[in-house]
N, C-alpha and C positions, 0 to 999 in steps of 0.2 A: 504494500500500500504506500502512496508516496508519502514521503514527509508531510507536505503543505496541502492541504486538502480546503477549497472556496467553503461554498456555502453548500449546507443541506438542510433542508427544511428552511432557511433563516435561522437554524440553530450553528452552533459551533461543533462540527463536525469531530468525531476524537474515535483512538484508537477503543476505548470503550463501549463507544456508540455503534462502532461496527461488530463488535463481540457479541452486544446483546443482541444484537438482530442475527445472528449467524446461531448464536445460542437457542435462540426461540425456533427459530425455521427447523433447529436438531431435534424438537421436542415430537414433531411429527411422524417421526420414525417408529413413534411408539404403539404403532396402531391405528392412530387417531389421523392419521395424516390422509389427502385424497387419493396418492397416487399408491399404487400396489408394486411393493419393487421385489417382494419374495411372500411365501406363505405366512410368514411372521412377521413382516418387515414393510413401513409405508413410506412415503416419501412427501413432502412438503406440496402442494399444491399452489394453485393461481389464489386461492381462498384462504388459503393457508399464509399465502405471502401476504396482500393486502391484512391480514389478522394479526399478524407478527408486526409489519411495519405502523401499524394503528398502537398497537401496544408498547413498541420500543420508541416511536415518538410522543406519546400520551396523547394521540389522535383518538378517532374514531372515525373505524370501518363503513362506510354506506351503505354498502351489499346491494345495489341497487343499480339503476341503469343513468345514476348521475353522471355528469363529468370525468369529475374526479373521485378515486374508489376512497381514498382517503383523506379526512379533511385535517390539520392541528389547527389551535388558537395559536394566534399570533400573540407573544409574549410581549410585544411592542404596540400592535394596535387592541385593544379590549375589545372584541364583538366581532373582530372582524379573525378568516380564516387565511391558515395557505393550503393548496390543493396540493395532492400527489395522484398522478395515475400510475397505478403500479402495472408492470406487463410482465409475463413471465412466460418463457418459450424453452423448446428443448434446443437451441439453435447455437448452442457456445461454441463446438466445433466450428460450426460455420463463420461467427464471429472473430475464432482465433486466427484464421484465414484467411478475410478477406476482412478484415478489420471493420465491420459493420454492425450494426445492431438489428434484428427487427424487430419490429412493432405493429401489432397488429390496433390500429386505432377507432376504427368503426367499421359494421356489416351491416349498417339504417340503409338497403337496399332504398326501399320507397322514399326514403328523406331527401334523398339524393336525387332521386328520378324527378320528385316535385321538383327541386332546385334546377336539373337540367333543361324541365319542362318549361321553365317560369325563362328560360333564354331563350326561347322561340324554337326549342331543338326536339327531339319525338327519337324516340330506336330505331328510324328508319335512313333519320339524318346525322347523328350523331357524332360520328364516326369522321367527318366530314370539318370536323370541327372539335380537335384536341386540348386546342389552349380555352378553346371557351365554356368544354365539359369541365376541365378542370378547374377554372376558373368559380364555375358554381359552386362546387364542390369545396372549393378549399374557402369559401364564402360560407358557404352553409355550416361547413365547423367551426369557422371564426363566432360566427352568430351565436350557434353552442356555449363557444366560450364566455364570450361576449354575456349570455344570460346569468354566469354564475358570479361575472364577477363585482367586486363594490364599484365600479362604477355605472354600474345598470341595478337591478331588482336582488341581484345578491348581495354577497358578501366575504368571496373568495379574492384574493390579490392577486391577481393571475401574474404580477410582473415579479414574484418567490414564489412563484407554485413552478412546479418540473414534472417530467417524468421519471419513474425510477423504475429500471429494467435490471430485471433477475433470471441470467442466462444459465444452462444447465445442460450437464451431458452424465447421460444414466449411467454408459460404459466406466468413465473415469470416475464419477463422482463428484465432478468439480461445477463450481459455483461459480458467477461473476456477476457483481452489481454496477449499474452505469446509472450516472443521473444526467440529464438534460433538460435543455430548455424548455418549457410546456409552449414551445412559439413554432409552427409551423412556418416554413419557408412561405415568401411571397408567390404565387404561379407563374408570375412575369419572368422569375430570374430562372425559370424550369423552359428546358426544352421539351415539348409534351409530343406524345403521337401515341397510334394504335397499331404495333409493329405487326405484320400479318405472319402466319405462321405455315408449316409443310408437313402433311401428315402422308407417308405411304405417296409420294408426291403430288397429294391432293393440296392448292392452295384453299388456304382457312384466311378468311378476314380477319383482321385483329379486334379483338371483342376487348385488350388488358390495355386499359391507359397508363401509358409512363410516363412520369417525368423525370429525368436527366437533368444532375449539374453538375455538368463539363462532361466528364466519362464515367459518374458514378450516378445509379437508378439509385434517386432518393424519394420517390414516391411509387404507388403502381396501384390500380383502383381497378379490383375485377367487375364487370357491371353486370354481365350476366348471369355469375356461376356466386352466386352468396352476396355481392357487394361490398367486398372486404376493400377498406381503403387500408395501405401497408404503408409505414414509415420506415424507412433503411439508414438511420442517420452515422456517419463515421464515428470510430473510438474516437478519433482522436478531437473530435468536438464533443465530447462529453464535457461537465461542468468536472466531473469526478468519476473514477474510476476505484473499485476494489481490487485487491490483489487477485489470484485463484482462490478458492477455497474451498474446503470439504463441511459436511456435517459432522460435531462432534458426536462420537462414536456414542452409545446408550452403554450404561451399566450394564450386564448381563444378571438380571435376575428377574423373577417370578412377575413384579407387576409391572414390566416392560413386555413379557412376553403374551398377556392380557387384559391392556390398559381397562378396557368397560369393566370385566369382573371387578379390576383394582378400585374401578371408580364407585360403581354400583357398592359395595363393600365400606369404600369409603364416604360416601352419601349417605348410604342407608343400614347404619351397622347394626348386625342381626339379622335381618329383613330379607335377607338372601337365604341364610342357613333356614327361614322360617318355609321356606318354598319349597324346599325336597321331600323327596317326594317316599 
């Protein structure tokens, strides 16, 4: 982890503050976690992250289809929030590669199609017209933004809120946290088109909008197939970066190996043994 580390949350970012989050995420292994990584053994989830990150900032999770998954009090303004979208992908291999992050940032298929519709455009001419799909498009998430924040009807500070992306690779076990700006590029500084494609030498029309800046695909909005708009933004514009990292390994004993019994047992003592049968 580097020495100097900017801003995270608006808080003072410290070698402790990335322990207890790495700590929390280990606790998932105990059963309780989303992902299934052996017959006894779970792995931290997308729900799991946003719940860890809410708890190691004294935030609160949304769980919801807001903006942002997690919100903190500003310590500086009283009333007022900073946002975190948390993202979590199995993609750190590919990150270590090609030194990119992704970000899967919206699939409001229909939200989108309003916005392309409301430019005079339909799915029969769209295609026809790259910069100005996009155009709505990265409009309509500004607006998003736009509604949470204090200076509109919320009360998020979009200008310290970020995104924080938790990359991960099942083989190694390794971990990587990136923070970023919560600021989408402008469309204008994007080269946009719908590259067509060759299947069996059959030509396919390009249905995947990209936008390009320079030689790196920093955006790409599938329109047909789900309407995932996708952020690819470089390591090396992150605000901060984590070292690698693994999950601290679980003690090896009885209520690691099953967390509900241990829980149930300990919620309700007695009350179990009262049920056999």
């Amino acid at each position: 982890m580097p020495n100097t580390i900017t801003t995270f949350a608006g808080l003072t970012p410290s070698r402790t503050l990335f322990q207890r989050l790495r700590l929390s995420l280990s606790t998932y292994q105990d059963g309780s976690g989303q992902l299934t990584a052996t017959a006894e053994k779970t792995l931290p989830g997308w729900r799991d992250f946003e719940r860890s990150v809410a708890f190691v900032f004294g935030g609160r999770a949304q769980e919801n289809k807001a903006i942002f998954d997690v919100v903190v009090p500003d310590a500086d303004a009283p009333g007022r929030l900073i946002g975190i979208s948390c993202k979590m992908r199995s993609t750190l291999k590919e990150t270590m590669q090609k030194n990119f992050v992704t970000l899967e940032l919206s699939n409001s298929a229909g939200q989108f199609w309003n916005a392309i519709r409301e430019r005079g455009l339909h799915e029969q001419n769209y295609r026809e017209h790259p910069s100005l799909v996009a155009s709505a498009i990265l409009e309509r998430v500004r607006l998003w933004h736009e509604a949470a924040s204090n200076t509109s009807v919320g009360n998020v500070d979009l200008s310290r809120s970020f995104f924080l992306t938790l990359s991960w690779d099942l083989r190694s076990g390794q971990y990587q946290l990136h923070q970023f700006r919560h600021i989408l590029p402008d469309s204008n500084v994007l080269t946009w088109s719908f590259p067509d494609s060759f299947r069996k030498g059959e030509h396919i029309p390009g249905r995947r909008l990209v936008g390009f800046y320079q030689n790196h695909k920093l955006l790409e909005r599938y329109g047909q197939s789900g309407g995932q708009l996708k952020y690819y933004p470089l390591t090396k514009d992150a605000i901060w970066q984590s070292e690698l990292f693994t999950l601290e390994p679980l003690l090896d004993n009885d209520a690691s190996k099953n967390i509900l019994l241990a829980k149930i047992q300990s919620y309700f003592p007695g009350l179990w043994e009262q049920t056999s049968i």
